[in-house]
TORVOLO-514512 format. One record per residue (C-alpha): residue in one letter; x, y, z. Coordinates in steps of 0.02 Angstrom, whole numbers, plus 32768, in hexadecimal, padded with zeros to 4 digits. Layout:
TORVOLO-514512
  fiza     X     Y     Z
     a     X     Y     Z
...
end
This chain:
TORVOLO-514512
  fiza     X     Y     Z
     x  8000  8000  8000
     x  8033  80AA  7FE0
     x  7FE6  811E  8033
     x  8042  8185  8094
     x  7F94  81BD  80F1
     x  7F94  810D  813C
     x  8031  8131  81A4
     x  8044  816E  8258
     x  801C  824C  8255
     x  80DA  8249  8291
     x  812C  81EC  8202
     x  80AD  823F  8187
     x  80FA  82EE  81AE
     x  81B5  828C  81BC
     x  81A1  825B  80FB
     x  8180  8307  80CB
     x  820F  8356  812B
     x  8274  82C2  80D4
     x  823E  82E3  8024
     x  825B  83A4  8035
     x  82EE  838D  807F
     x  833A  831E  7FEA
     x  82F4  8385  7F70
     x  8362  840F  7FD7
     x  83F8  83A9  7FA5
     x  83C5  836A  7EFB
     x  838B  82CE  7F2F
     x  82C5  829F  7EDB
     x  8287  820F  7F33
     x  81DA  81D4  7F41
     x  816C  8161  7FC3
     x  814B  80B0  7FA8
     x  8131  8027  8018
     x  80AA  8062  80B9
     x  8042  8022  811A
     x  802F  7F5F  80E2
     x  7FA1  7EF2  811B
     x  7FAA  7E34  813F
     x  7F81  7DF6  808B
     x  7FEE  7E74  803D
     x  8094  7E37  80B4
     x  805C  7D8F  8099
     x  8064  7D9D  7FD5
     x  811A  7DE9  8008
     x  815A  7D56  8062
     x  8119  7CE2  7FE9
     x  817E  7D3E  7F69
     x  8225  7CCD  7F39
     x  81D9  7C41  7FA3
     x  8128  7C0E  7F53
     x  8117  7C87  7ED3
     x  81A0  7CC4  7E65
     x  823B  7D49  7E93
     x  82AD  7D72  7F0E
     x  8286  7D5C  7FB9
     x  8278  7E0D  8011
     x  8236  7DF3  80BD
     x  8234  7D67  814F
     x  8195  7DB8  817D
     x  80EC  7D5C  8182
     x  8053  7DBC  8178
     x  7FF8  7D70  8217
     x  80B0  7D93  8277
     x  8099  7E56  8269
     x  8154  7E35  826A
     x  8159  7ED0  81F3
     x  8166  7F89  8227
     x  810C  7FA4  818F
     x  8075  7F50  81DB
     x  806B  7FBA  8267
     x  8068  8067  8204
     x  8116  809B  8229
     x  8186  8075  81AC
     x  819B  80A3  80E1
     x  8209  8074  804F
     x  8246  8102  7FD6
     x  8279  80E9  7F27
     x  82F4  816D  7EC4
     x  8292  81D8  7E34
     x  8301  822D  7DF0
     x  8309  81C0  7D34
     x  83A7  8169  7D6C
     x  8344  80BA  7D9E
     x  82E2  80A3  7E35
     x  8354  805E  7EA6
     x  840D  808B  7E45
     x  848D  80A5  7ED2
     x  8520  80A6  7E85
     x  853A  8162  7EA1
     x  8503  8136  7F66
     x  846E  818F  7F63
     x  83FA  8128  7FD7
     x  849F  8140  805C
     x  8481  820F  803C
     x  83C2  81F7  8046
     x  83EB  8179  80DA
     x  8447  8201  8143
     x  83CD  8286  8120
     x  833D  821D  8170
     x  83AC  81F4  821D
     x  83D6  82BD  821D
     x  831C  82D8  822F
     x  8312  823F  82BC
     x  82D3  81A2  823F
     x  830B  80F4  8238
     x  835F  80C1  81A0
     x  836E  802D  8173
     x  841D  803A  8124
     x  846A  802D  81C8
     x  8431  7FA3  8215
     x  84C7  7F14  8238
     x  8470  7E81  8201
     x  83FE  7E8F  8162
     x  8405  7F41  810C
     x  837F  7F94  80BA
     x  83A7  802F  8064
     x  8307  8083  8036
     x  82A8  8067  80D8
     x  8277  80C3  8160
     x  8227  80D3  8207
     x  8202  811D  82AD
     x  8271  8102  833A
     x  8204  80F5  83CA
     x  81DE  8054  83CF
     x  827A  8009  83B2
     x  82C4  7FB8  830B
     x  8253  7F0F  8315
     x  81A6  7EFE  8340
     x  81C2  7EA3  83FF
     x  8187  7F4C  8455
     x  80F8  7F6B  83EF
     x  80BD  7EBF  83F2
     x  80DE  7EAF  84A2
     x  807A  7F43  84C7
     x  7FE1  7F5D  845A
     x  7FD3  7E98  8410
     x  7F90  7EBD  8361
     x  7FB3  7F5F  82D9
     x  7EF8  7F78  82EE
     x  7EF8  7FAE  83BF
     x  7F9E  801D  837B
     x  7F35  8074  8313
     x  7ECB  80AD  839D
     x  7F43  811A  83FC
     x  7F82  8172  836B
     x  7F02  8204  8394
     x  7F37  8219  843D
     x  7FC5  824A  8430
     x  7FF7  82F2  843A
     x  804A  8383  83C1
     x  80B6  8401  8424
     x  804F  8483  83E8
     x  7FBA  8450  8440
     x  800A  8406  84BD
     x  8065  84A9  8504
     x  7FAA  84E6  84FF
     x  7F7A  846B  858D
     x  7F99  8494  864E
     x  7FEC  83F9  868A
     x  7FC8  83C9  8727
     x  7FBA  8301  8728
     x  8062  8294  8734
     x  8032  820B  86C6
     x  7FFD  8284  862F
     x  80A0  82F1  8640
     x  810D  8256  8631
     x  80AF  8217  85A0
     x  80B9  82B2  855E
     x  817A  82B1  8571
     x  8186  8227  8516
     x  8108  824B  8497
     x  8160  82E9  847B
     x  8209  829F  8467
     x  824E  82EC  8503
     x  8282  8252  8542
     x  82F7  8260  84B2
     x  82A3  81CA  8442
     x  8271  814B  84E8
     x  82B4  80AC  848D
     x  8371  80EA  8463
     x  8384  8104  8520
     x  8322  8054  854A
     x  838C  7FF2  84CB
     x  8430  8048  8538
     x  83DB  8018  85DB
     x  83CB  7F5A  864B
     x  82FB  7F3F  862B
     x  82C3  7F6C  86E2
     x  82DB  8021  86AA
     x  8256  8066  8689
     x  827E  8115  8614
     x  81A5  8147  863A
     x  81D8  813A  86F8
     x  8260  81A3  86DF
     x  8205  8228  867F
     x  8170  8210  8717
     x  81ED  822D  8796
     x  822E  82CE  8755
     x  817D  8308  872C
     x  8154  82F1  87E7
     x  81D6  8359  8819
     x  81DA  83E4  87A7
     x  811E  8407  87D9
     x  814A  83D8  8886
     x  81A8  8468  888B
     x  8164  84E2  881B
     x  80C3  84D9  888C
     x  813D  8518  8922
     x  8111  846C  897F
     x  81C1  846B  89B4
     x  81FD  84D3  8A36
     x  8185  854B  89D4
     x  8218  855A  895B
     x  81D5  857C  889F
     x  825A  854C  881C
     x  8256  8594  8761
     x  8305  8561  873E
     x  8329  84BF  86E4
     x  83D3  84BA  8705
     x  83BF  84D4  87BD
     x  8318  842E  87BB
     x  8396  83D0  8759
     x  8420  83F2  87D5
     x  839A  83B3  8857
     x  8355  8325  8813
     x  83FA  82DF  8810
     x  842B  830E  88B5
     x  8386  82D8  88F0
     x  8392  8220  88A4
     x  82E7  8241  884C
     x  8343  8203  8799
     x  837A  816C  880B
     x  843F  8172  8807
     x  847B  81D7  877C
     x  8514  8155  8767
     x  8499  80BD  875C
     x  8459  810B  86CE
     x  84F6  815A  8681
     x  8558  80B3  8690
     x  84B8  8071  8617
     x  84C4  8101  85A3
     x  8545  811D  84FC
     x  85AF  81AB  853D
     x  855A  8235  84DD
     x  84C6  8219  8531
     x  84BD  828F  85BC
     x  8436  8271  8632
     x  8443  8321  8688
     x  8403  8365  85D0
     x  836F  82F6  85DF
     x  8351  8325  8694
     x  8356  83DD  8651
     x  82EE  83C6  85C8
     x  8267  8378  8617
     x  8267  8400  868B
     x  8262  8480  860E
     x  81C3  843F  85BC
     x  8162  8430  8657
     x  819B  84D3  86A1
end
């Protein structure tokens, strides 16, 4: 299927900021592989096994093994005259690198298998174990895409519940993209806890509960909330963490968007 309306609202406006931005640099691509339901992944797995080709996936339809079934993934194609997927001149590496600057997937670097011309969210990791573990079937996925939250309307809100803030962190990509810092971390770390706990404080204190002390400074909450243990031993986390992860910038964030 290939239409790009099928997709989750945030890779929607992702493949538009991708296509302007090659078209920036010369690069014309164009969208084809979306959303793909069960028949139409099945008919791709059957491909070089009971119907003729090249095989192309290890996915069965009634798996949901593929991102593509779950609405957050897409495969590009070059169309620019020179062949649909020519590469010879690297330019699905160039069209690769643009995506990651503006926070997608590619496929291109994966370890194992590469695939050059797709894409997909982050969020949920690079297989489908989270969202599968989580919501079951594409179809109760689907469900929550409208609750989530555009920073525009969600600066509009007065936040005053815990639980809404730190989904909102995450939603938001404060928590700087929730499954890079889970796939650094042991799996009794909990990245929504995290963003909970430093939700609690910040309004803690920017209702004066404490000492009837109001803070406005993030610098000064981050400071705090590491002193205070509330993000639960900075060097448990750290010691989890690629180096140029800094967790004080995520404290400090955080506290800048609820603040």
């Amino acid at each position: 299927m290939r239409d790009v309306k099928q997709l989750h609202p945030r890779l929607q406006t992702k493949i538009q900021e991708l296509i302007d931005k090659c078209a920036e640099q010369g690069y014309k691509i164009k969208i084809s592989e979306c959303l793909r339901t069960i028949k139409e992944q099945d008919d791709l797995y059957a491909q070089g096994r009971t119907k003729k080709g090249n095989i192309v996936t290890n996915c069965k339809g009634s798996s949901y093994n593929s991102m593509h079934q779950w609405g957050i993934a897409f495969d590009f194609y070059r169309a620019d005259g020179k062949g649909s997927y020519y590469d010879k001149d690297n330019f699905f590496t160039k069209v690769g690198r643009i995506g990651q600057s503006i926070g997608l997937e590619w496929g291109g670097s994966w370890k194992s298998i590469k695939d050059t011309p797709h894409f997909q969210l982050p969020d949920w990791g690079s297989t489908v174990t989270k969202l599968k573990k989580q919501y079951g079937r594409p179809e109760v996925f689907f469900k929550t895409w409208n609750t989530e939250t555009t920073p525009s309307s969600a600066t509009s809100i007065e936040l005053t519940d815990i639980n809404d803030i730190a989904y909102r962190l995450k939603v938001e990509e404060i928590a700087l993209s929730s499954d890079y810092w889970m796939d650094r971390m042991n799996t009794d770390v909990n990245v929504y806890a995290l963003c909970k706990n430093i939700a609690n404080y910040t309004l803690h204190h920017k209702k004066g509960k404490d000492n009837n002390t109001k803070f406005t400074n993030s610098n000064d909450i981050c400071y705090r909330l590491i002193k205070s243990n509330v993000i639960t031993n900075s060097n448990y986390w750290m010691r989890r963490m690629d180096e140029d992860v800094n967790l004080f910038a995520l404290g400090k964030k955080a506290s800048e968007w609820i603040l």
